[in-house]
C-alpha positions as a LaTeX table, in Angstrom:
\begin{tabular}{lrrr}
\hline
Residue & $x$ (\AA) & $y$ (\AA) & $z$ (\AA) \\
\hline
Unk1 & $-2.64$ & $-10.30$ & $-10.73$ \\
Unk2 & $-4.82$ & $-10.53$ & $-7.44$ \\
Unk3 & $-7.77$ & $-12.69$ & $-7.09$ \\
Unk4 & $-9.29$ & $-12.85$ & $-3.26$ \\
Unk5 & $-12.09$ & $-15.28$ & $-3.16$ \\
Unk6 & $-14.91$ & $-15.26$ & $-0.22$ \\
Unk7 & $-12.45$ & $-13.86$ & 2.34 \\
Unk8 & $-14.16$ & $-13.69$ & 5.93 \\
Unk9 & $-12.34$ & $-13.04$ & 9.16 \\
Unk10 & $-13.67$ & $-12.25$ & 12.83 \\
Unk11 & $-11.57$ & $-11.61$ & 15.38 \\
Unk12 & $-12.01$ & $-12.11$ & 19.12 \\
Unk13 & $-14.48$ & $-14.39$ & 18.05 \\
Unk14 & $-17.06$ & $-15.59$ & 20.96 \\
Unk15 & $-16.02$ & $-12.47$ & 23.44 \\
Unk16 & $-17.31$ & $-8.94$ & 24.11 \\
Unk17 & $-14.83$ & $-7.58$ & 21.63 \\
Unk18 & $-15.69$ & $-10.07$ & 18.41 \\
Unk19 & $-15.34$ & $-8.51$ & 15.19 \\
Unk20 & $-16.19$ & $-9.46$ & 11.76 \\
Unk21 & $-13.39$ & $-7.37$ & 9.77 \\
Unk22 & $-13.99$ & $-9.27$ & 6.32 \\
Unk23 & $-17.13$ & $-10.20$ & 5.31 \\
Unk24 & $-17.42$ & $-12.72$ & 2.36 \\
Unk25 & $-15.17$ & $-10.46$ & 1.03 \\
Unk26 & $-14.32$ & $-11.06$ & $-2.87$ \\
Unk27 & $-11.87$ & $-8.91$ & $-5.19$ \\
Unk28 & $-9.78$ & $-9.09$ & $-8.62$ \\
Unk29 & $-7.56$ & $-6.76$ & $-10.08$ \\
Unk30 & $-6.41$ & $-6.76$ & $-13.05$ \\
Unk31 & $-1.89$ & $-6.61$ & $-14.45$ \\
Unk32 & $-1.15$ & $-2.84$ & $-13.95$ \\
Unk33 & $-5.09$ & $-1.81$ & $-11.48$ \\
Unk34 & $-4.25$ & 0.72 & $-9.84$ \\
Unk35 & $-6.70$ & 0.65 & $-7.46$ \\
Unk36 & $-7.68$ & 3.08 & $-4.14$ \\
Unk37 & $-9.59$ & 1.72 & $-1.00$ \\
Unk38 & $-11.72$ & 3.73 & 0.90 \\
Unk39 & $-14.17$ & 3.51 & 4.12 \\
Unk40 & $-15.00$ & 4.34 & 7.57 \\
Unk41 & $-13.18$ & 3.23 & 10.86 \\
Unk42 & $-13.49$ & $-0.57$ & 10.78 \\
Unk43 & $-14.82$ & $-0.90$ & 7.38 \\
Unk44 & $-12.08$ & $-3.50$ & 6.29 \\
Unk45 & $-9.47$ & $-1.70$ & 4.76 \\
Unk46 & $-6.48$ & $-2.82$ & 6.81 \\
Unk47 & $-7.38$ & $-6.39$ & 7.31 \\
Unk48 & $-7.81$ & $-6.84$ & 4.03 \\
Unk49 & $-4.29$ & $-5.68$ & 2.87 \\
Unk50 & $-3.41$ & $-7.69$ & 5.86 \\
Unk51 & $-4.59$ & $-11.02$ & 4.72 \\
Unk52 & $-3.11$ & $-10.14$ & 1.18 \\
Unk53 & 0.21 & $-10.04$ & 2.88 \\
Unk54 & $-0.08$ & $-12.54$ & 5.25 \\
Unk55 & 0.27 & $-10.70$ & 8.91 \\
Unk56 & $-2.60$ & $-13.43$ & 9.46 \\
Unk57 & $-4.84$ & $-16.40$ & 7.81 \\
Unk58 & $-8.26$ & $-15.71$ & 6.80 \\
Unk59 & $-10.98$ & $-17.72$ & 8.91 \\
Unk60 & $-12.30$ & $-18.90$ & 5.16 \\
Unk61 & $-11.59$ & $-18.09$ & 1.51 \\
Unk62 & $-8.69$ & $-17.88$ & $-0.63$ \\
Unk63 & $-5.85$ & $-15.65$ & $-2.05$ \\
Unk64 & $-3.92$ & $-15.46$ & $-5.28$ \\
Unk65 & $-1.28$ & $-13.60$ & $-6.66$ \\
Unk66 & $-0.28$ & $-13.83$ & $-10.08$ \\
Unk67 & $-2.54$ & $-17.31$ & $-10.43$ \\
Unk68 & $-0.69$ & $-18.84$ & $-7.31$ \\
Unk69 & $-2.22$ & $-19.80$ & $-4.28$ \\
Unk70 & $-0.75$ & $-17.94$ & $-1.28$ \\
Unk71 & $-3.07$ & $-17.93$ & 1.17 \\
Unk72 & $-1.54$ & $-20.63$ & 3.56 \\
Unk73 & 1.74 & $-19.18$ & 2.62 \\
Unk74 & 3.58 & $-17.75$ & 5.57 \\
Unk75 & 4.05 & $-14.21$ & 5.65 \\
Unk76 & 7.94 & $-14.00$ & 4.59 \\
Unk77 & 7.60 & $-16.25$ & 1.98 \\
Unk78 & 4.91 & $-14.06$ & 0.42 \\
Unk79 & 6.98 & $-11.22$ & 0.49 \\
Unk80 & 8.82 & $-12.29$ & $-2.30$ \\
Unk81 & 5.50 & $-11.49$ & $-4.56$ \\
Unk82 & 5.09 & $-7.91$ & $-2.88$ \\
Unk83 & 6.07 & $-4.63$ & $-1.91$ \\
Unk84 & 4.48 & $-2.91$ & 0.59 \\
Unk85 & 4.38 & 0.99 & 2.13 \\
Unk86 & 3.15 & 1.69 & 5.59 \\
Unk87 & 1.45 & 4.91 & 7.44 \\
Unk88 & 3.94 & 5.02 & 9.86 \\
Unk89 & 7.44 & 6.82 & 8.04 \\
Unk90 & 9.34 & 4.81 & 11.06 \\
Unk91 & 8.39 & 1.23 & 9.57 \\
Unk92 & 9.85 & $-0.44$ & 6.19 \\
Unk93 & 13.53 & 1.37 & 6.60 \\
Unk94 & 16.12 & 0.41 & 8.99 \\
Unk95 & 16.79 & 3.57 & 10.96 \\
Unk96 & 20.29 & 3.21 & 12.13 \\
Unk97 & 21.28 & 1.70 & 8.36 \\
Unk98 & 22.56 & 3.99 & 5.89 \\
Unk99 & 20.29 & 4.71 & 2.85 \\
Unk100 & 22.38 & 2.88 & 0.51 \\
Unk101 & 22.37 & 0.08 & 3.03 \\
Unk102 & 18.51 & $-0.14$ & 3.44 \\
Unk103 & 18.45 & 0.11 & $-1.01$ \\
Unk104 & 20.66 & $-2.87$ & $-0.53$ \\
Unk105 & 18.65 & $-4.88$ & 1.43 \\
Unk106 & 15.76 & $-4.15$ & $-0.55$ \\
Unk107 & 17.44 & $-5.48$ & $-3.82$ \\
Unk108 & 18.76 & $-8.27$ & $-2.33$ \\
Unk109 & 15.31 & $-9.18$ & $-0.82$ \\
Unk110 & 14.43 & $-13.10$ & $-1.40$ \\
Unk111 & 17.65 & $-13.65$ & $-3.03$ \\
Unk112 & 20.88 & $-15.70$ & $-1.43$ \\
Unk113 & 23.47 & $-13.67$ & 0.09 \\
Unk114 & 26.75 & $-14.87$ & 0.36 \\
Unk115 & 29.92 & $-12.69$ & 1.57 \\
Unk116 & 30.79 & $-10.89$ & $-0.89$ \\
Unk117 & 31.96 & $-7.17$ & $-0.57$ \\
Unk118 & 28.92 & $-5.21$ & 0.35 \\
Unk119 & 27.93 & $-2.83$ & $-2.11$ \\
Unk120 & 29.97 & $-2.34$ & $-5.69$ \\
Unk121 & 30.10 & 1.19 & $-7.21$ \\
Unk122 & 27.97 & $-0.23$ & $-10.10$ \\
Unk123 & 25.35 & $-0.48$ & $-7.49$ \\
Unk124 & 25.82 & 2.61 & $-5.78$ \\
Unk125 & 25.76 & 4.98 & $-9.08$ \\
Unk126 & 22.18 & 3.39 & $-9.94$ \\
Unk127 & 20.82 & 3.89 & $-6.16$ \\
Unk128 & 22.16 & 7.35 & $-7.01$ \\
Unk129 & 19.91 & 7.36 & $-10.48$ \\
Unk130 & 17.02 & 6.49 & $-8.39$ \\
Unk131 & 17.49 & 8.58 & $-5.70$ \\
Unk132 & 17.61 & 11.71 & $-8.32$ \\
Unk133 & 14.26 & 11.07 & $-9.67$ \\
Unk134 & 12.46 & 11.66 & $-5.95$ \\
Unk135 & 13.91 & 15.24 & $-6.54$ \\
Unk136 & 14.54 & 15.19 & $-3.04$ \\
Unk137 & 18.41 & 15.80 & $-2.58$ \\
Unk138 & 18.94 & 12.07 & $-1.23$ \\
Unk139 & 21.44 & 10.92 & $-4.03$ \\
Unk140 & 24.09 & 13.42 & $-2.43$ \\
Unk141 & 23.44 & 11.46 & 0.74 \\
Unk142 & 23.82 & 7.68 & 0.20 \\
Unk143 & 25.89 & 7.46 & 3.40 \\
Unk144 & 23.30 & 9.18 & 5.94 \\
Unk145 & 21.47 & 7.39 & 8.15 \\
Unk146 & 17.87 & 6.86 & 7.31 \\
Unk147 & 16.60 & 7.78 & 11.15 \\
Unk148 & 17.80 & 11.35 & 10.20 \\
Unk149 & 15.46 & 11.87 & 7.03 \\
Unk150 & 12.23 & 13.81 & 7.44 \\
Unk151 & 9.14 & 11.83 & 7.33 \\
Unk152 & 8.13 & 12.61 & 3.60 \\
Unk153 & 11.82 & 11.91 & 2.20 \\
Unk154 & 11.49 & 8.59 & 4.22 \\
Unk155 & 7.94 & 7.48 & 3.16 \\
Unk156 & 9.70 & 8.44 & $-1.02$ \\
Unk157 & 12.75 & 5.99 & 0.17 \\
Unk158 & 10.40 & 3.38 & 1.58 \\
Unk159 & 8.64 & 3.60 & $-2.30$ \\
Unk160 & 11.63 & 3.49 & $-4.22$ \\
Unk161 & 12.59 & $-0.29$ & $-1.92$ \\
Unk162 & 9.16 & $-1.46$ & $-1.99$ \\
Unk163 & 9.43 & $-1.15$ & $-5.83$ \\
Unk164 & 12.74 & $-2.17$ & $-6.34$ \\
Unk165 & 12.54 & $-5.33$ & $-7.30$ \\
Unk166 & 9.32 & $-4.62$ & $-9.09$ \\
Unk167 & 6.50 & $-7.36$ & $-7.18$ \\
Unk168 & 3.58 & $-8.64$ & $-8.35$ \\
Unk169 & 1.57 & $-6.17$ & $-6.05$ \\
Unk170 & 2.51 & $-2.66$ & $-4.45$ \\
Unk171 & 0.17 & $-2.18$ & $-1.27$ \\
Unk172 & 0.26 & 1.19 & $-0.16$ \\
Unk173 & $-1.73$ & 1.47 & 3.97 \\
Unk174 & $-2.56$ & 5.00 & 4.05 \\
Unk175 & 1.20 & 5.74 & 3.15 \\
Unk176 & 0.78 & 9.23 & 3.16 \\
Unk177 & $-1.39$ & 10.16 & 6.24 \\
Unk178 & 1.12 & 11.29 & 8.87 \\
Unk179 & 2.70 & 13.49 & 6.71 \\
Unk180 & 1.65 & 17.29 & 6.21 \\
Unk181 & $-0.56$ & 18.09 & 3.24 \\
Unk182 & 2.16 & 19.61 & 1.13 \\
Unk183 & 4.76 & 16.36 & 1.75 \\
Unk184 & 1.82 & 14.07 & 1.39 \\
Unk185 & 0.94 & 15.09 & $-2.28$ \\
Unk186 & 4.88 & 15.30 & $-3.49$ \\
Unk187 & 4.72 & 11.41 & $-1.67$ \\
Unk188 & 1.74 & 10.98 & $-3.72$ \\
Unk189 & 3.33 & 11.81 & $-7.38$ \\
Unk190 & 6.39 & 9.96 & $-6.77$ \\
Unk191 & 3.53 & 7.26 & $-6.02$ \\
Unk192 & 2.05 & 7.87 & $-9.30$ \\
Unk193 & 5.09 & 8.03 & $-11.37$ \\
Unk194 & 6.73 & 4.15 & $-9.50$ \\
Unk195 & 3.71 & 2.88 & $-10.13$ \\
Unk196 & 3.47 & 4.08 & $-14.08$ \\
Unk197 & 6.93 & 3.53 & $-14.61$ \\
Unk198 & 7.27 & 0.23 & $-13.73$ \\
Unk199 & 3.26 & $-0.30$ & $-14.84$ \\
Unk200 & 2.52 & $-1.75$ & $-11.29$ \\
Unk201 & $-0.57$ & $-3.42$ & $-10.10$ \\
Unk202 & $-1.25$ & $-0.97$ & $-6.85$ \\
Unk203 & $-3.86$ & $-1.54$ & $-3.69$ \\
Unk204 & $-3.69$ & 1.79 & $-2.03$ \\
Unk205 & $-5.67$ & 3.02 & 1.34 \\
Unk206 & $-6.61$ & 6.61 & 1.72 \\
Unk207 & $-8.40$ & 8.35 & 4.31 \\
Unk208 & $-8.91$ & 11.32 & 1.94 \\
Unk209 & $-11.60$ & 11.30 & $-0.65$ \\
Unk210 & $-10.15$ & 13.51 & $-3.30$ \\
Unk211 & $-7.09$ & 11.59 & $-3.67$ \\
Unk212 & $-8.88$ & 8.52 & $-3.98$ \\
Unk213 & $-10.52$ & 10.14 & $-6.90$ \\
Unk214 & $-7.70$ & 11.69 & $-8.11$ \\
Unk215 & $-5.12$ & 8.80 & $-8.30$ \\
Unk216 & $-5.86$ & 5.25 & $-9.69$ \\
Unk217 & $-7.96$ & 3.87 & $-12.37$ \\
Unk218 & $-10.24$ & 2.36 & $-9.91$ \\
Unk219 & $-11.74$ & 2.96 & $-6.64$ \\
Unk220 & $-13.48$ & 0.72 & $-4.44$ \\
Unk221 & $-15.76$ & 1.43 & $-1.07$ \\
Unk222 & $-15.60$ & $-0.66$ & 1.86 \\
Unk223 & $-18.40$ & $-1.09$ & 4.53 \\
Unk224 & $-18.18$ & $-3.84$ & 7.38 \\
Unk225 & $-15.65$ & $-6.21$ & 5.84 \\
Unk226 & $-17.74$ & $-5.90$ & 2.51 \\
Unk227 & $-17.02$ & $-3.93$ & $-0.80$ \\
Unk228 & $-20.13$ & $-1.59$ & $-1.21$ \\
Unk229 & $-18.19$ & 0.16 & $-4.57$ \\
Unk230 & $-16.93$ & $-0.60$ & $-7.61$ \\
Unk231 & $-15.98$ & 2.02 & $-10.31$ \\
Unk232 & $-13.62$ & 2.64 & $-12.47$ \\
Unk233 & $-12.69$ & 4.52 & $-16.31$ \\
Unk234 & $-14.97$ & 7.93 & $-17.02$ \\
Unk235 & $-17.26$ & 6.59 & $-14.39$ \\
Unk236 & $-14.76$ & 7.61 & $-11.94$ \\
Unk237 & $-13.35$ & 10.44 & $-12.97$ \\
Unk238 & $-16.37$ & 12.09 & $-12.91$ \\
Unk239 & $-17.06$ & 11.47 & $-9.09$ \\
Unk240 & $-17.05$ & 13.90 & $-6.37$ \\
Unk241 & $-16.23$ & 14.11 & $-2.83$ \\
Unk242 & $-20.27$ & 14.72 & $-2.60$ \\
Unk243 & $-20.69$ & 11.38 & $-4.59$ \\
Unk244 & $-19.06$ & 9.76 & $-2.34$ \\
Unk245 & $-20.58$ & 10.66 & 0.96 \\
Unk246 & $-23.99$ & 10.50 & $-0.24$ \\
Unk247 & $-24.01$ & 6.82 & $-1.80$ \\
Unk248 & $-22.66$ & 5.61 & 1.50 \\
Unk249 & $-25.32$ & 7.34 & 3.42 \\
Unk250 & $-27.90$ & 5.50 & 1.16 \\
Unk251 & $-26.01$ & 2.34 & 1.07 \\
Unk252 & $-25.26$ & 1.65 & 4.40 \\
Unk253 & $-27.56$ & 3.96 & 6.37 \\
Unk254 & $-24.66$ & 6.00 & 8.64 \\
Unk255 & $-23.17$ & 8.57 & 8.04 \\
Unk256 & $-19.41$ & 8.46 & 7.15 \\
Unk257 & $-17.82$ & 8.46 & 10.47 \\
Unk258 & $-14.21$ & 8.93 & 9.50 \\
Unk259 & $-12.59$ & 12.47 & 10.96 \\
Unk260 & $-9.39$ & 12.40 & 9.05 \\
Unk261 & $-11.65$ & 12.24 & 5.84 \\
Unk262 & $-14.13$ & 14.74 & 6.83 \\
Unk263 & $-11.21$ & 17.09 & 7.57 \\
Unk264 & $-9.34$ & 16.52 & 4.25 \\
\hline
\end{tabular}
């Protein structure tokens, strides 16, 4: 479903501040991966689901989704193929839009739109389905505006668009790491249950360790712009947190310098 072939990328290149964010970088994952991304600060994680989605062109290599070539595809055309959840709860939703308005736009996403009447009670009694399987009270509030919602209920609604329209790939940027710990693992189920339920093909960043571990069939280590881990099945279900830490200490000589997973 994803095949990323010798991806490299420096940025700033030639100046003080030149970075090499992807590194020869080469990945495949398989209809219905589920697949968690971990590393330090500037190991890659972010500019590699950036070049999936197209926020910006690799210097070299290539992308596909679903055997198609996207990577000279502009970014809203490739949005047709994806869904995508970011850290920030403020980003994905429109804030002043009602929720049934922002489910709206969601379905509707990539397809014409002519001017028709808005939203049909057809549509409105299945956003109210969804909305009931989040557990979270929303379905009694299709008319309330989405800038209102806590963070956690707002990271759930972000889910439940991204996988509307059920894409080729659900990218998930450390979706859960500005909410508290509590919030963040009810985000995290709902995570698990879209992404069985619709048998998604999943990229997901996490600063934290154990849920790496704990969600996902596979999990993968990143290490300046290059994948230093590959594991998946019995093999990783049977890591630990200590695992972890010390095969990157061997691997790439430093220890892992990321706070927010230390503190996890």
């Amino acid at each position: 479903m994803l095949k990323v072939v010798g991806l490299s990328k420096v940025f700033n290149p030639g100046t003080v501040n030149e970075k090499a964010a992807l590194n020869d970088l080469s990945l495949t994952l398989n209809n219905g991966d589920f697949v968690t991304v971990i590393g330090g600060n500037g190991a890659g994680k972010s500019s590699l689901l950036n070049a999936i989605a197209g926020t910006w062109k690799p210097d070299s290599g290539k992308i596909y989704i679903d055997d198609i070539d996207v990577t000279n595809m502009p970014e809203y055309k490739r949005a047709k193929f994806l869904g995508r959840v970011f850290q920030d709860p403020m980003m994905g939703t429109a804030a002043t839009m009602g929720i049934e308005e922002n489910l709206a736009l969601a379905k509707r996403r990539g397809k014409h739109r002519g001017l028709k009447w808005g939203i049909k009670n057809a549509e409105r009694e299945e956003y109210r389905k969804l909305l009931a399987s989040l557990d979270l009270g929303l379905e009694d509030r299709l008319t309330n505006k989405v800038g209102l919602l806590s963070g956690g209920q707002r990271q759930a609604l972000t889910l439940l668009m991204a996988s509307l329209q059920k894409p080729k790939l659900l990218l998930l940027d450390e979706h859960t790491a500005a909410l508290d710990p509590k919030t963040a693992q009810k985000v995290l189920q709902i995570s698990d249950r879209i992404v069985e339920e619709n048998n998604l093909t999943t990229l997901m960043i996490t600063h934290n360790m154990r849920d790496a571990i704990a969600h996902g069939n596979r999990l993968i280590m990143m290490n300046e712009g290059k994948i230093i881990l590959d594991v998946s099945g019995e093999e990783k279900k049977n890591l630990t947190v200590k695992d972890l830490m010390s095969f990157f200490s061997s691997t790439s000589g430093q220890e892992f310098a990321n706070d927010k997973t230390l503190l996890a």
